[in-house]
C-alpha positions in Angstrom: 111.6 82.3 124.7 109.3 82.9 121.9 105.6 82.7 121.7 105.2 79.3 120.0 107.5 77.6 122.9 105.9 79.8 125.8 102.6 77.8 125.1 104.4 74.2 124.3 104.0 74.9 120.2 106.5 74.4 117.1 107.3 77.2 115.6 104.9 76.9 112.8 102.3 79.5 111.5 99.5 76.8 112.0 98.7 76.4 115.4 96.0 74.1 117.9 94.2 76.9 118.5 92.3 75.2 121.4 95.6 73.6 123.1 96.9 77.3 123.2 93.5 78.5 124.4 93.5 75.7 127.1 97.4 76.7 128.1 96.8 80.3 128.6 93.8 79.7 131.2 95.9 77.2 132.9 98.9 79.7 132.8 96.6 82.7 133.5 95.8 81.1 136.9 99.1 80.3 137.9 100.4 83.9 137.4 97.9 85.3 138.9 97.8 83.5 142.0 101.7 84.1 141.9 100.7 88.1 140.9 103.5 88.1 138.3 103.2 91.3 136.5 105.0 91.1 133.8 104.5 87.1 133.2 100.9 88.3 132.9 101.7 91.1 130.4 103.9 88.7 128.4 101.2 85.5 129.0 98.4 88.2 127.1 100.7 89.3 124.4 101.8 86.1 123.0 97.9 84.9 123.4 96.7 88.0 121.7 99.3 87.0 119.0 99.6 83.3 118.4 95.0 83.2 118.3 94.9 86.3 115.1 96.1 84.7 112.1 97.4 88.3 110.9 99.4 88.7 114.5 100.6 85.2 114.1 101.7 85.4 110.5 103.6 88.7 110.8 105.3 87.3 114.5 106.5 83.8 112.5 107.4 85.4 109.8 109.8 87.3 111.7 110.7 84.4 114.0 111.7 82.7 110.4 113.7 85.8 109.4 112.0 85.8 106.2 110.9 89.8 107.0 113.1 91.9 109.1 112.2 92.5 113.0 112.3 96.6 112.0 111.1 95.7 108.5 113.8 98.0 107.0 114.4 95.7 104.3 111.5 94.9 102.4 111.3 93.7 99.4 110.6 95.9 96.2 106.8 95.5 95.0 106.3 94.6 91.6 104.7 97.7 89.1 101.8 96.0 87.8 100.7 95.1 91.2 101.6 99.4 92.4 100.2 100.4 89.2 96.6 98.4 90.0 96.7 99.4 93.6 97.4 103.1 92.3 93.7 102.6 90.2 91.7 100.8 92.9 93.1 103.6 95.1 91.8 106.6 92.8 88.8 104.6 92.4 88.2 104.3 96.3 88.7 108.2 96.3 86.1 108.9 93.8 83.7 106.8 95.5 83.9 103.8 94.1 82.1 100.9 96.6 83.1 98.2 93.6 86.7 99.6 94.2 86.9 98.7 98.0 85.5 95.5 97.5 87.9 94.8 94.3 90.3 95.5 97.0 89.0 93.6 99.4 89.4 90.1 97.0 92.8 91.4 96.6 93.3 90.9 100.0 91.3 87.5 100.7 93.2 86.4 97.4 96.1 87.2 98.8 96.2 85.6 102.3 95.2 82.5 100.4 98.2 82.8 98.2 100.1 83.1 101.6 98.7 79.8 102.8 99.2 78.0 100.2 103.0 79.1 100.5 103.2 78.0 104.0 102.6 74.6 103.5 104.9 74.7 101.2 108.7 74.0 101.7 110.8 76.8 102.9 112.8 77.4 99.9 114.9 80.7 99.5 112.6 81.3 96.6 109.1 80.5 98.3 110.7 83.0 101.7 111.1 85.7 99.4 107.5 85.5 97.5 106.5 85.0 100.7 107.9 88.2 102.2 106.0 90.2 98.9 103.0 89.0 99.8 103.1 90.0 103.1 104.0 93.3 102.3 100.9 93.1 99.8 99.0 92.5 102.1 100.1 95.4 104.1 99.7 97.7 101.4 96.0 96.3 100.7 95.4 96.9 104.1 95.7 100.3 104.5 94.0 101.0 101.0 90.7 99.1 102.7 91.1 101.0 106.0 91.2 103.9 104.2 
């Protein structure tokens, strides 16, 4: 059983947030009035993961299979986008603050691109962008963290 169907949702990256919130207190009190362990451990992962739109989007995109469960297989990111995040990197490591935040609207940019995919139809084509945003997104992730 996946996450979605554990709390009565379609597999589908946008969620009713309050349903699932409403679901988990229910469930919570049944499994812990029947002290299940592990129903508990599974009951606060899949919460934990369907209410943060990053955990929900990487855990449906692998439901989907549109990025690999061990993400050996990703796909190859494009040079101009490398080449820019190479630049916004050296300009992070000089000191740059209007580098971060450059970075930074790469990455809200981004997660709006990868909205505005999901509601769109789940073409071969639209999967596979889809899949090179995400690992975008990754990327820009660590070079914010940094």
């Amino acid at each position: 059983m996946n996450y979605f169907s554990f709390f009565q949702q379609d597999v589908d990256f946008f969620v009713d947030k309050s349903f699932i919130r409403k679901k988990y207190l229910e469930l919570l009190k049944s499994f812990h009035a029947e002290q299940n362990e592990e129903q508990l451990t599974y009951l606060h992962q899949a919460y934990k993961t369907l209410m943060d739109d990053e955990h929900r989007l990487e855990y449906y995109l692998k439901i989907k299979g549109i990025i690999d469960e061990e993400e050996k297989q990703q796909p190859k990111l494009s040079q101009n986008f490398l080449m820019e995040m190479m630049d916004i990197n050296e300009a992070i490591q000089e000191g740059n603050q209007n580098a971060k935040q450059q970075a930074i609207n790469h990455l809200e940019k981004n997660f709006q691109e990868i909205i505005a995919l999901l509601h769109e139809d789940m073409t071969p084509e639209n999967q596979s962008l889809l899949a090179q945003r995400f690992y975008e997104r990754k990327y820009l992730k660590r070079l914010v963290n940094q």
